[in-house]
LOKOL-979442 format. One record per residue: residue in one letter; z, x, y of N, C-alpha, C in turn. Coordinates in steps of 0.02 Angstrom, whole numbers, plus 50000, padded with zeros to 5 digits. Example, Ala and Ser with C-alpha at 12.3 -4.5 7.8 and 13.67 -1.06 7.14 Angstrom:
# LOKOL-979442
A503905066049716503905061549775503905066049835/S503545064249888503575068449947503945064550002/
END
This chain:
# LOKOL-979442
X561305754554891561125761154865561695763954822/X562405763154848562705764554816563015762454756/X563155755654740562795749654698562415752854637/X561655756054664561305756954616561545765254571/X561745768354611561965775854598562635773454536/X562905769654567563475768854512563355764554447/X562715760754461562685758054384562115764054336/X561945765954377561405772554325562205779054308/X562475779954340563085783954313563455780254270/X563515773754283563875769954214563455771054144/X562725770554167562385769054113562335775754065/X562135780354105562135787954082562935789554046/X563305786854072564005787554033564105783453964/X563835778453970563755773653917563465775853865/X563015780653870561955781553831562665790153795/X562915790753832563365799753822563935797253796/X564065790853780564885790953764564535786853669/X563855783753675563835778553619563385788653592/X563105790653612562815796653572563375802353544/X563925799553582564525802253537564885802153507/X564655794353482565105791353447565065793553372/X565615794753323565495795953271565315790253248/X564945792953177564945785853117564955786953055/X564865784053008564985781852919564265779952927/X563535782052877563085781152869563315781152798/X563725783552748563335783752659564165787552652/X564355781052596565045783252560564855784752495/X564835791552439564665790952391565225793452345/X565335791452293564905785752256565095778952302/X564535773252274564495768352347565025763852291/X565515763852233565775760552214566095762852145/X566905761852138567115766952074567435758452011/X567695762051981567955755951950568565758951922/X569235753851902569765755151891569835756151807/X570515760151792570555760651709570145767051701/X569855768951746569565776751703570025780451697/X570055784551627570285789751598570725795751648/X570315797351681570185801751743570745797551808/X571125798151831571285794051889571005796651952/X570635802051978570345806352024569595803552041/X569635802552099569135799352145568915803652214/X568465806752216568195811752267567705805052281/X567705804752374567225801252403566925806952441/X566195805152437565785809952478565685807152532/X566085807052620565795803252669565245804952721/X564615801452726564125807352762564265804152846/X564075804852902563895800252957564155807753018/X563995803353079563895810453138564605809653164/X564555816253157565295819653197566025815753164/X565845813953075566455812753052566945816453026/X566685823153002567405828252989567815828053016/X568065826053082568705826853127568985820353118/X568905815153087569145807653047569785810953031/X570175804753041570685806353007570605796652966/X571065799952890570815791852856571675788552862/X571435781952832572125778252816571775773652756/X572115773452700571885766652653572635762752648/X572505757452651573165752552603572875747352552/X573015751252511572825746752433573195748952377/X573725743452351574085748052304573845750052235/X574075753852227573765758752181573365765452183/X573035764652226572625769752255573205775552323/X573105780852295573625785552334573055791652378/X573085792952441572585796452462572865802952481/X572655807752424572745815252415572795820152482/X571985819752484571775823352522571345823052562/X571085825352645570615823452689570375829452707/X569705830852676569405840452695568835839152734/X568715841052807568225841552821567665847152801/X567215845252771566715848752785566305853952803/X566175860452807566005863852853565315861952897/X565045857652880564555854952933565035846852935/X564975847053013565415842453069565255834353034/X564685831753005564355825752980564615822952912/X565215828052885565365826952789566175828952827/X566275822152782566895822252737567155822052676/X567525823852648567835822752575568515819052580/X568485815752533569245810152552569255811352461/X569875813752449570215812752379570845808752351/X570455802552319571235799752283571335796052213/X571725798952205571995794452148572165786152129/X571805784952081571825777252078572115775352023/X572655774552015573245774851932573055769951919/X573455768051848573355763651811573545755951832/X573875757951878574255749951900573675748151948/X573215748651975572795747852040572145741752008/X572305737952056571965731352033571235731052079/X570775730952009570025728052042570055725152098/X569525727952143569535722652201569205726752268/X569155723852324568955726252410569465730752418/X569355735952491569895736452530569595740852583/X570125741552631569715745852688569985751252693/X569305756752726569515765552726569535762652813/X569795766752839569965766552912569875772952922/X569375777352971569115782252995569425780753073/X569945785053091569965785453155569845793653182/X569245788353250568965796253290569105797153353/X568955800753374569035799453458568755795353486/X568265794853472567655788253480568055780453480/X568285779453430568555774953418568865773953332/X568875768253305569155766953232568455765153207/X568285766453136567805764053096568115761753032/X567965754453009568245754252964567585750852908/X567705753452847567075754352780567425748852725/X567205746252681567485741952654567145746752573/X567955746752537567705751652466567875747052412/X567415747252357567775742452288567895746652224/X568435743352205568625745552124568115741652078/X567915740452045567685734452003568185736851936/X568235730551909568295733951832567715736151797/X568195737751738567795741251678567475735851642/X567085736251579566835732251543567315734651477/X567465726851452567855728451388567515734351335/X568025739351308567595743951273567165747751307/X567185749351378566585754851407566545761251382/X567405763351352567165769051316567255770151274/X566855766651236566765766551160566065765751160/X565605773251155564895771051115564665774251061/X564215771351039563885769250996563515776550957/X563595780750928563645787150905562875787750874/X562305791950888561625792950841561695795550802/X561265792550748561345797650707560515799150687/X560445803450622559775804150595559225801550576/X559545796050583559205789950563558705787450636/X559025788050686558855786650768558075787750785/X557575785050819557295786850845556925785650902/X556925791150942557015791551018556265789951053/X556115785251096555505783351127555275788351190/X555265794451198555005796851270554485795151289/X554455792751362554065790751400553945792351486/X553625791351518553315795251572553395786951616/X553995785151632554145778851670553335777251714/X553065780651759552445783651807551815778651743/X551895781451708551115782151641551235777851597/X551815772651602551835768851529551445761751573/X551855755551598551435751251606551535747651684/X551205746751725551255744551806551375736051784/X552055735151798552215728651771552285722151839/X552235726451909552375725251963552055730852041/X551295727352042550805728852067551155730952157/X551425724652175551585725152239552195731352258/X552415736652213553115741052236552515749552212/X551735747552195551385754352196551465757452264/X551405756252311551585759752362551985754652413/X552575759352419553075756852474553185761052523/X553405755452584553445758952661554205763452651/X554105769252675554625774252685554655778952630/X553935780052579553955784852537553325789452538/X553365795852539552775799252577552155798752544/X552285797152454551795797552410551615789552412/X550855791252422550635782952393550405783652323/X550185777752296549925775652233549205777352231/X548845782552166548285784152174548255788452095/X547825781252058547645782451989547045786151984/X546975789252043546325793352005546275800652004/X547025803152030547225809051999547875809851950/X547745814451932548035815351857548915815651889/X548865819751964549415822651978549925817752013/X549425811552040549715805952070549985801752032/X550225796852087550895792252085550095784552032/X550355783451986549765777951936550165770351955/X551015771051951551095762551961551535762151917/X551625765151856552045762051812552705761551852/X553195756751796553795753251844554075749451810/X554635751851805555215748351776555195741351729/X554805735751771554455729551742554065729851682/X553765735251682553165736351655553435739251584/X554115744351580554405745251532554755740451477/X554875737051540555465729151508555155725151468/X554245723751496553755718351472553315722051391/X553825729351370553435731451332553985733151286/X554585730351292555215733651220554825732451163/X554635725951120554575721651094554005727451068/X553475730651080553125735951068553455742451012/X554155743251065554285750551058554765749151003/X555225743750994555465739950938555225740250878/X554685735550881554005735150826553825742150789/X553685746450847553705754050807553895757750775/X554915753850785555375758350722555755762650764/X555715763150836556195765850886556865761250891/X557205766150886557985763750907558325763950982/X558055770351007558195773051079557455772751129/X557665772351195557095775851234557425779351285/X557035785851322557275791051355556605791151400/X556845787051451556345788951511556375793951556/X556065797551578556075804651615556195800551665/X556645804451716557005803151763556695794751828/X557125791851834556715786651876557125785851963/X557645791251964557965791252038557245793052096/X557665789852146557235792252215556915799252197/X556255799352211555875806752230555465805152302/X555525806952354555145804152418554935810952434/X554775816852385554295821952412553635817452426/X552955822652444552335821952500552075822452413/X552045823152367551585822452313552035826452263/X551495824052192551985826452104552505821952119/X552545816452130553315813052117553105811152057/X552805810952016552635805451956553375807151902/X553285815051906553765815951855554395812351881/X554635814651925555365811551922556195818251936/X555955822851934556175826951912556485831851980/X556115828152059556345830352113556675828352136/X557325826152165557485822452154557985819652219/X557885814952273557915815752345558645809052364/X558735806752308559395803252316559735801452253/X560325805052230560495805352175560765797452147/X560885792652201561295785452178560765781052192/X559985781452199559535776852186558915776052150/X558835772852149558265772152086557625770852137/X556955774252089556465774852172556385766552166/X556265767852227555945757352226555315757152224/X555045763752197554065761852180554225758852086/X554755760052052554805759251998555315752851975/X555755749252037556215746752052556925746452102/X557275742552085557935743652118558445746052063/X558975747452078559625747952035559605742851983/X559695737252025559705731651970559215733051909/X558605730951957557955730251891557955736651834/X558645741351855558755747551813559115743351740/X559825742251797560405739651758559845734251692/X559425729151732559185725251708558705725751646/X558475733151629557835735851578558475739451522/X559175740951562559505742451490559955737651449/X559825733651504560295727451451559695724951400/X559135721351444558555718951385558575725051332/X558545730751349558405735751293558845734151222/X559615731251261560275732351219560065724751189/X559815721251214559645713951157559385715051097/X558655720751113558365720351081558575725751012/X559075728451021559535732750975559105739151000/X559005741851071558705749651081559125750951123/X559375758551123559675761151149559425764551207/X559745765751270559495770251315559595777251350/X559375781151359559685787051373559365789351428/X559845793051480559575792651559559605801051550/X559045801251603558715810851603559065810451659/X559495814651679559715818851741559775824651725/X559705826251799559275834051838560235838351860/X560505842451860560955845151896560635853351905/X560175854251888559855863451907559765860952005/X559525854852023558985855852064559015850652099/X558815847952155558695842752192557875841852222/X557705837652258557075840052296557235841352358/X556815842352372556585847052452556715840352497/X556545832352474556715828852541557335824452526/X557725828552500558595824152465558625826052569/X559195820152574559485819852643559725825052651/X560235830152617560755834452594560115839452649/X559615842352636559325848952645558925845952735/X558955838952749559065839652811559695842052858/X560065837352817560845841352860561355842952810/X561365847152787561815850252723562595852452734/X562735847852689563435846152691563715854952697/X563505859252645563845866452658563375871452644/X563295876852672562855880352657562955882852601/X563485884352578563835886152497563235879252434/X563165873952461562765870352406562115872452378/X561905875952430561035878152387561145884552391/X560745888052330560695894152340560135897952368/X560155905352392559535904952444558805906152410/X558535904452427557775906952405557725912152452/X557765912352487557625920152532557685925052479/X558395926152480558555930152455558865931752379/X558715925652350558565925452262558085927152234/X557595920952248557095919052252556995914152189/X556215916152150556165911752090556615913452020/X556575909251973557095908651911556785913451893/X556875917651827556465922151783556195917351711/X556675913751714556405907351675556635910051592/X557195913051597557505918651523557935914251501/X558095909751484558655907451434558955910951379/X558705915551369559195921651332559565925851360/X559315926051444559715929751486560525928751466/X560635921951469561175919051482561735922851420/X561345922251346562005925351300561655931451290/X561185935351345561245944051307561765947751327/X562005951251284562545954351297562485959751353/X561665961551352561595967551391561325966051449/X561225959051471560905957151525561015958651587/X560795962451643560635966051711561145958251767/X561715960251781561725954851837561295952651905/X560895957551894560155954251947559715948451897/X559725949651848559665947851820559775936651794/X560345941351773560835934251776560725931751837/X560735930651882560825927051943560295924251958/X559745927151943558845924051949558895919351897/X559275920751852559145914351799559455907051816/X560035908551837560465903651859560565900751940/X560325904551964560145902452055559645903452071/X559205906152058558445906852073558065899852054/X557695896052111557295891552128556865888752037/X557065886252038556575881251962555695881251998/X555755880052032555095876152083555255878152184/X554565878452214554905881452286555045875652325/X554935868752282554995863152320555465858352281/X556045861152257556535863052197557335866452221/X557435865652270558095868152308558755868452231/X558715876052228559465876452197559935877052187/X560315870352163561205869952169561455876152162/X561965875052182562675880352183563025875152132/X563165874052065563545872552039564365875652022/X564195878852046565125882352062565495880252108/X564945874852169565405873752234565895869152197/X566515870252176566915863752174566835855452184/X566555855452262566585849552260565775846452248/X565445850252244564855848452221564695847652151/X565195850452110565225849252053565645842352034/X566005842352073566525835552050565915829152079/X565255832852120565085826552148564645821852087/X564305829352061563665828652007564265824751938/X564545826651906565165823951864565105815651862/X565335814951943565535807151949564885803951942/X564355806851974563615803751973563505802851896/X563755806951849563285805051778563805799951753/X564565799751769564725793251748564585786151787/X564545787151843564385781051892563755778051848/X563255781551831562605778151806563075775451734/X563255780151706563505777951597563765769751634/X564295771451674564825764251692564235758451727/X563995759851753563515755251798562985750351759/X562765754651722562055754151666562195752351615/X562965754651599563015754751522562475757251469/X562435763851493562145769151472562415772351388/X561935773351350562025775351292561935782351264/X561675786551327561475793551307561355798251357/X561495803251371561085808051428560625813351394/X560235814451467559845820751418559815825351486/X559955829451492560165834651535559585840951521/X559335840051587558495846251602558845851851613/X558485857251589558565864451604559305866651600/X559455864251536560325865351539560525874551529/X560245878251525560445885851528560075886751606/X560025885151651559805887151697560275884251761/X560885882151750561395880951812561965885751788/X562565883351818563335887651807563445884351743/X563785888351695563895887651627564715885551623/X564865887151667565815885451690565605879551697/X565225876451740565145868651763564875863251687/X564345865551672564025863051608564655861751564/X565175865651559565595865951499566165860651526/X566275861451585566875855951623566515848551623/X565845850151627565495842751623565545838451568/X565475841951527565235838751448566255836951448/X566605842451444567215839251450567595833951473/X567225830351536567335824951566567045818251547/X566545821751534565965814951480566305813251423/X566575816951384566945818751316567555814851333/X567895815551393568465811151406568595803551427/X567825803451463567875797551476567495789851420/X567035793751388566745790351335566615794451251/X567035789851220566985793751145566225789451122/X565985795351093565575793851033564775794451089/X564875797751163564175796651191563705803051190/X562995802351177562645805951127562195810351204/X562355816751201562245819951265561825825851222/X561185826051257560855831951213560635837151276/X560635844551276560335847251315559795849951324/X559315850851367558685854951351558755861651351/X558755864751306558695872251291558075876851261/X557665877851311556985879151302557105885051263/X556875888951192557025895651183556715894651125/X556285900051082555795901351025556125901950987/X556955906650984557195906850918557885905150906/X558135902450859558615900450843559265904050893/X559325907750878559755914950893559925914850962/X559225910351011559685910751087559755902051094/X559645898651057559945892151055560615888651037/X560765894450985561495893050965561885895851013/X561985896351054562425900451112562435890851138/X562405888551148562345880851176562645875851113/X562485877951058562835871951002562995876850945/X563635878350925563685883350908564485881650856/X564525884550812565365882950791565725889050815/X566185884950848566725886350886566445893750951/X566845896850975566745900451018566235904251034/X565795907251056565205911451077565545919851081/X565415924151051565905931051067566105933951123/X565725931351176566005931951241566525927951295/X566695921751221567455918451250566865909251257/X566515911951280566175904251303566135897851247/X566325891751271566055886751231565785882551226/X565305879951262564975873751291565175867551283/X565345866151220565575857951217564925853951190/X564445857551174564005851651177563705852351089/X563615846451064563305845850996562745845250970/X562375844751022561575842051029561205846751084/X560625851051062560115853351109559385848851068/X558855850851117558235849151114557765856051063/X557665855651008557785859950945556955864550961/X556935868350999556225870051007556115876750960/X556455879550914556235882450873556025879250814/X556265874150778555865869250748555305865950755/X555335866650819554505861050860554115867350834/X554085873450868553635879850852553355882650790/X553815880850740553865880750677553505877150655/X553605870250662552995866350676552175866050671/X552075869450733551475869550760551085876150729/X551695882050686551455887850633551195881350603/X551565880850553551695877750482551195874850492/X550705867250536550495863750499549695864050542/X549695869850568548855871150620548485874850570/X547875875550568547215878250499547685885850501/X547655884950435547755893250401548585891850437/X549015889450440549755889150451550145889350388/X550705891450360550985890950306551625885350301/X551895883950280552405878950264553235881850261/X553125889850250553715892250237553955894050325/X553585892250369553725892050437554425890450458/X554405882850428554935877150436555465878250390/X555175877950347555685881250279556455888650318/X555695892650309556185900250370556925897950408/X556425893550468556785892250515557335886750497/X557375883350470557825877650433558475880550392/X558245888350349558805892350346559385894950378/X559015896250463559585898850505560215891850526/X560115887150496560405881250525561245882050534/X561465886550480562265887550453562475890050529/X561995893750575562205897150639562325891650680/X562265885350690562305878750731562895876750713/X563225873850774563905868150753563435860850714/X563235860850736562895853250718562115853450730/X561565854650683561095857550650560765847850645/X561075842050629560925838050596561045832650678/X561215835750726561405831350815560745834850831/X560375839950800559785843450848559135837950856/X559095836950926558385832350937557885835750929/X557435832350860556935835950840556345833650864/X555565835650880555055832750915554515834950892/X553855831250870553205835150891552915837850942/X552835833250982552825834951045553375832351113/X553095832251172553225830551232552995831251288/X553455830051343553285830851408552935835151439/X553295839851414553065848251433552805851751402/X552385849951330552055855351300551325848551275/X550815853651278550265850651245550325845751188/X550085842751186550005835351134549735839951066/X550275836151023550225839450954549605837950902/X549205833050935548585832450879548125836450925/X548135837750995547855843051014547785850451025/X548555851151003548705858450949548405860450899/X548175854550868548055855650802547375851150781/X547175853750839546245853750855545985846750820/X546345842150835546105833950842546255834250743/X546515836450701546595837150627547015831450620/X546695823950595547415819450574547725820050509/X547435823550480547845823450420548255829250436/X548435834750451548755839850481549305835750531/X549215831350582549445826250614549845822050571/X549795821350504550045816250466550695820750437/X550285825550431550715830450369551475832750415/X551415834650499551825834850532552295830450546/X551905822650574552355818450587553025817250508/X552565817250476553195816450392553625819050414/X553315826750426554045832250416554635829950452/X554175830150520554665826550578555235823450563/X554745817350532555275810350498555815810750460/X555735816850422556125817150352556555822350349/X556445826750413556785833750412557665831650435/X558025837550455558725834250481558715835450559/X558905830650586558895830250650558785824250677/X558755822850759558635816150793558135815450817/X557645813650798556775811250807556665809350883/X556385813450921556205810850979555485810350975/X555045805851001554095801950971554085803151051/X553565805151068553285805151124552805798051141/X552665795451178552405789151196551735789351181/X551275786551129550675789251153550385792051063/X550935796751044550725798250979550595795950937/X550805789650931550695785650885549675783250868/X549485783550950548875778750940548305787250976/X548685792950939548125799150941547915802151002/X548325801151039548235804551135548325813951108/X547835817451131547765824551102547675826951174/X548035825551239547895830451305547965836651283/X547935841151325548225848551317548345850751402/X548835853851431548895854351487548405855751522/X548355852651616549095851351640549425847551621/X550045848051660550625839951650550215832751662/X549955833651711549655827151727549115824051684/X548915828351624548475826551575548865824751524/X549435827951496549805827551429550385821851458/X550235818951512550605811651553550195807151550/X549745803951523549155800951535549455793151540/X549045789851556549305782351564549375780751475/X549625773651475549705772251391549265766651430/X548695765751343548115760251364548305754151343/X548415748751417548525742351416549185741251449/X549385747751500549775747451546549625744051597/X548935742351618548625741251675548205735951661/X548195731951702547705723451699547015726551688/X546635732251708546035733351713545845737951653/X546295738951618546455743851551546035736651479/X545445741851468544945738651417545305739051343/X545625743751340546025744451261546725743551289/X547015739751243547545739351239548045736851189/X548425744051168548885745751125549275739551113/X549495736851152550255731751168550015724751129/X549325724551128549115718051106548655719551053/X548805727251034547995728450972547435726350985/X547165727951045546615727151082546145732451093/X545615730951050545175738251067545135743751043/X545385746251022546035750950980545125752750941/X545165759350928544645763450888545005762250807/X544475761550744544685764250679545375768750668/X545165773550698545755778750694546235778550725/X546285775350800546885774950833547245769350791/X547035764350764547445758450732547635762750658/X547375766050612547635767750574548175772950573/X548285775450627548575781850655549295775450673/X549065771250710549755764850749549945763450657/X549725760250642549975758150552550445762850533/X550205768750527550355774050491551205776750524/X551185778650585551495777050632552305772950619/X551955766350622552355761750628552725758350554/X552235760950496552705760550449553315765850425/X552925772550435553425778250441554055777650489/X553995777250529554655774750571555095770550561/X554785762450518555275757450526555605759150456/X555055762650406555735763550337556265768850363/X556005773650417556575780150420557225777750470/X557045769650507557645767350543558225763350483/X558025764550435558315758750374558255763250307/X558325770850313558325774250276559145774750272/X559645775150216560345779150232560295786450216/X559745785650181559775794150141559205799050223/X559075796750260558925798550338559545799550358/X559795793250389560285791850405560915798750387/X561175797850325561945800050322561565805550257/X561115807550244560845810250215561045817150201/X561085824350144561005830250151560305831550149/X560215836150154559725837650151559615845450083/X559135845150036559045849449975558395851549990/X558115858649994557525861049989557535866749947/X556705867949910556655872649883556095876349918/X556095884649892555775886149930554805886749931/X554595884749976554065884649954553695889549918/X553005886349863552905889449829551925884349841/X551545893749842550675890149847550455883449911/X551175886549985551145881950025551165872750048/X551395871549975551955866849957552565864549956/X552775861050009553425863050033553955854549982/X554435856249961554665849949905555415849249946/X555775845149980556325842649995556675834549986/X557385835449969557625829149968558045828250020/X558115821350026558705817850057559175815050021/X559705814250017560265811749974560655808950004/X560895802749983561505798450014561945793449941/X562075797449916562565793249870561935789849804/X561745783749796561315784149738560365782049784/X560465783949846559825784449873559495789549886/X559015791749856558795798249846557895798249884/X557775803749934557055801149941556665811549931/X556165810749873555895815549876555125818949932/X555125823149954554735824650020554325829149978/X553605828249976552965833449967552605834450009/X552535841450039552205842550089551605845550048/X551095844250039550375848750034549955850350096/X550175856950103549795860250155549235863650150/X548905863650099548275865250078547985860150074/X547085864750073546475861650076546335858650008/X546705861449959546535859849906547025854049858/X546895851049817547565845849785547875851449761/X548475849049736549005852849692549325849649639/X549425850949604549615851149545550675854249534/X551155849949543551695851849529552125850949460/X552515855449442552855855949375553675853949413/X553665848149386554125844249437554835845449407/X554995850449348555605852349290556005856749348/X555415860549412556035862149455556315861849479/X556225853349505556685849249541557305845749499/X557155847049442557745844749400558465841949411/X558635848849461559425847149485559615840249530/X559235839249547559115833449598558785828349569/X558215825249543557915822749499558235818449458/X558845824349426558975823149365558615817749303/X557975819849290557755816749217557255808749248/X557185808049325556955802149360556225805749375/X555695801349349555165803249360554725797449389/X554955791849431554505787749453554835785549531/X554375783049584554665780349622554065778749666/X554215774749726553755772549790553595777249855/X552935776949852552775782649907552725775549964/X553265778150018553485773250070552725772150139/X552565778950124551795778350156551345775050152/X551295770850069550665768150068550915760050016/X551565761450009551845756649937551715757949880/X551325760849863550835763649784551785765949750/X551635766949695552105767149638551555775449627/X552225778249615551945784949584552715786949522/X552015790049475552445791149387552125798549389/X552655802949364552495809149356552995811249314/X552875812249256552915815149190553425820749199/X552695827249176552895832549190552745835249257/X552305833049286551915838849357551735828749386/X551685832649461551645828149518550915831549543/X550445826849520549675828949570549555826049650/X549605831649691549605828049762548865830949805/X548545827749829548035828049855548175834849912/X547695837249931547445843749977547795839250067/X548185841550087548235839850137548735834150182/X549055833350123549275825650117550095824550110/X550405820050147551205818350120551315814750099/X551835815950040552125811750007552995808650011/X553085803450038553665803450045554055798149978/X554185799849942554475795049869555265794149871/X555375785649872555915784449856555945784249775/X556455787049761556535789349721557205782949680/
END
């Protein structure tokens, strides 16, 4: 009896001594590499009851700063410096607890010759967006995987369809063909919310890639094929926001990381908030801590170390991926101190990498507060050269919808002198988030034609939405203006990828499309181009491009009716040249004195 009393007290001691044991569950980043710019290395350590760790490393080169616990008992921070002398390679962190010793095994890797040195866009560029979810299911068996709450289910708009990483890879050769240089897939990290994961945009583990779309690798693996095929890639990350099932908001490293919804609540959704001079600090704070979404937890980008965490995360992917671009969501809607230290670190660690922000806003005037020459009057400077140009898009959708005028674009193309860099602005018809532009413009392809030109020929970095090419006209919701692309799917009757099926109009629309694009990737006067406009006149809009002795003249006819131009007022530009190739169709066009252009129609003439 007594026998048995003492092995159930052993055991109960055993079951109380192993439930107290600390541990190391998740070192992040899970791997750094040597030679960065930066010698500063913050490890994020998560596991139970490790704040009271004390560390030890021996690896030379690497010097260990500092050891902060946490204010929740489960996080540590370990800070060190890894100089220049510190050689690629293993080594061990040694966590000693009361429990006992834990020891983690951490690597340097090297760099890749030249990692920071990339590859600079220019006007010439153009950008593939796509809906990773809606482009093509290249790998049937990862539609639904064990340990993710959303399954696979194509028959709502709002659900998870299949597309996947594979499916992107098995389709460059497509997006190539089209006259794209870049592609920019909306976000593809872990989302393991209960439904809407399609977008991408929730975002539940910042260092993995979901595995309904792939692994890391098969990441690493879709940007190298990309880089064969001469396309560039550019990765969407989120820093406003996380999702609701990131590990973090089960057991949160500090309560300082999210801000409250209690007592914030939702964004006001003002991006002008940010540079009015007169703006209400209740105000301000809804813009910048107030919830994006209620299933949308939002950062504290001021916490220090949460900022140094997000930082290392956007280079870990550039270094990992060999990444060619970021595109950064809801960039006036976090800490603007952080945004500006960010881009500074990006800036340090890679020259020439092409970082654009989204800056949702109607008019010029609250966009330049984000790309701007030199200082903002309230001291601020962002750092950044490139936003997502949505007063141009709007301009747009005036200018070229029934009864729209032309001097829309014209207007707005004036304020440009207010921009640091007017000619880095990513320009778009459409996208993700706003209704499909031939469905703006009430299924009109020649209106559709007359836009895409502008698009092409205007100054800026062409971002094509997936889809436009072959006449997709959704109009919201999201899950409609996301639609699958046809011939993503084995059971898909048309299909784009193979010119299969394809209606009259969708193939002439792909032609049309696809010749416009591949002269504007092999344009220099695109490319390195100025840009000369006059002002419109009888809703006729006349612009050049110029690059040394390559000259391309732009006719917009935005009327119903032909027109008739007295071409002596282009003179200055011209100079005395009255013939050249309309790149749209090959035809040779001769014009005297006056240029006759059809009701509705673009003309793009090399000149």
């Amino acid at each position: 009896m007594k026998r048995t009393a003492l092995f159930f007290v052993f055991l109960f001691s055993s079951f109380v001594l192993f439930a107290q044991q600390a541990r190391v569950d998740k070192i992040e980043p899970p791997f750094w590499w040597t030679g960065m710019h930066d010698p500063t290395l913050q490890l994020l350590v998560y596991g139970k009851d490790i704040a009271s760790a004390s560390v030890t490393i021996n690896k030379p080169g690497v010097e260990l700063v500092t050891v902060k616990p946490m204010p929740n008992k489960d996080y540590l921070v370990i800070n060190l410096k890894v100089s220049k002398a510190a050689e690629p390679g293993k080594f061990p962190i040694v966590f000693r607890t009361k429990s006992g010793n834990i020891e983690r095994t951490y690597e340097l890797k090297k760099r890749r010759e030249h990692a920071d040195v990339k590859t600079p866009f220019r006007e010439n560029d153009a950008i593939y967006l796509l809906t990773p979810d809606r482009f093509a299911n290249g790998d049937t068996t990862n539609d639904t995987m064990a340990g993710y709450a959303e399954k696979a289910n194509r028959s709502i708009n709002y659900g998870r369809h299949g597309g996947d990483l594979k499916g992107m890879t098995e389709h460059l050769d497509y997006i190539k063909k089209l006259g794209m240089t870049a592609i920019w897939p909306m976000p593809l990290l872990e989302n393991n919310q209960a439904a809407y994961t399609y977008h991408g945009y929730a975002i539940s583990n910042f260092y993995q890639t979901d595995k309904r779309y792939g692994s890391n690798d098969d990441y690493k693996a879709f940007v190298n094929a990309a880089h064969q095929k001469g396309l560039k890639v550019i990765m969407d990350q989120v820093f406003n926001h996380c999702g609701s099932a990131h590990y973090w908001m089960k057991d949160m490293p500090s309560p300082n990381w999210i801000n409250s919804m209690d007592s914030i609540g939702r964004c006001i959704f003002s991006n002008a908030t940010i540079s009015d001079p007169y703006a209400s600090k209740s105000d301000m704070k809804r813009q910048v801590r107030g919830y994006f979404d209620t299933n949308m937890p939002d950062l504290n980008m001021d916490d220090p170390i949460l900022a140094k965490y997000m930082i290392q995360n956007s280079i870990w992917w550039v270094e990992y991926a060999n990444l060619d671009g970021l595109r950064i969501d809801t960039y006036p809607y976090f800490s603007k101190t952080f945004s500006a230290q960010w881009k500074q670190r990006i800036d340090q660690e890679y020259h020439g990498m092409f970082v654009v922000g989204e800056v949702w806003a109607t008019d010029v005037s609250h966009e330049i507060y984000w790309n701007r020459k030199g200082t903002n009057p309230d001291g601020y400077q962002s750092h950044l050269e490139s936003i997502i140009d949505f007063p141009i898009y709007y301009a747009t959708l005036r200018a070229f919808k029934k009864g729209g005028n032309v001097s829309e674009v014209f207007n707005t193309l004036t304020k440009d002198y207010l921009y640091g860099h007017p000619e880095l602005n990513m320009i778009f018809p459409d996208n993700h988030d706003v209704d499909r532009i031939l469905g703006d413009l009430n299924g009109d392809y020649n209106r559709l034609k007359l836009a895409l030109s502008f698009m092409a020929t205007t100054r800026g970095i062409l971002q094509w939405y997936y889809g436009t090419e072959i006449l997709m006209k959704g109009l919201k919701p999201d899950g409609v203006i996301r639609e699958d692309m046809p011939g993503g799917w084995a059971s898909d009757t048309v299909n784009v990828f193979k010119d299969m099926n394809l209606s009259p109009e969708q193939q002439n629309a792909l032609d049309f499309s696809t010749r416009l694009l591949n002269w504007r990737r092999n344009s220099k006067a695109i490319a390195l181009g100025k840009l000369v406009h006059f002002v419109p006149e009888n809703n006729v809009y006349v612009y050049f491009r110029i690059a040394g002795n390559e000259k391309v003249m732009v006719v917009l006819n935005n009327n119903t009716e032909a027109q008739s131009l007295d071409v002596t007022r282009f003179d200055e530009v011209l100079k005395g040249v009255r013939t050249g190739t309309n790149i749209l169709t090959g035809n040779k066009i001769d014009f005297e004195s006056s240029l006759n252009i059809p009701a509705l129609t673009p003309y793009i003439i090399k000149l």
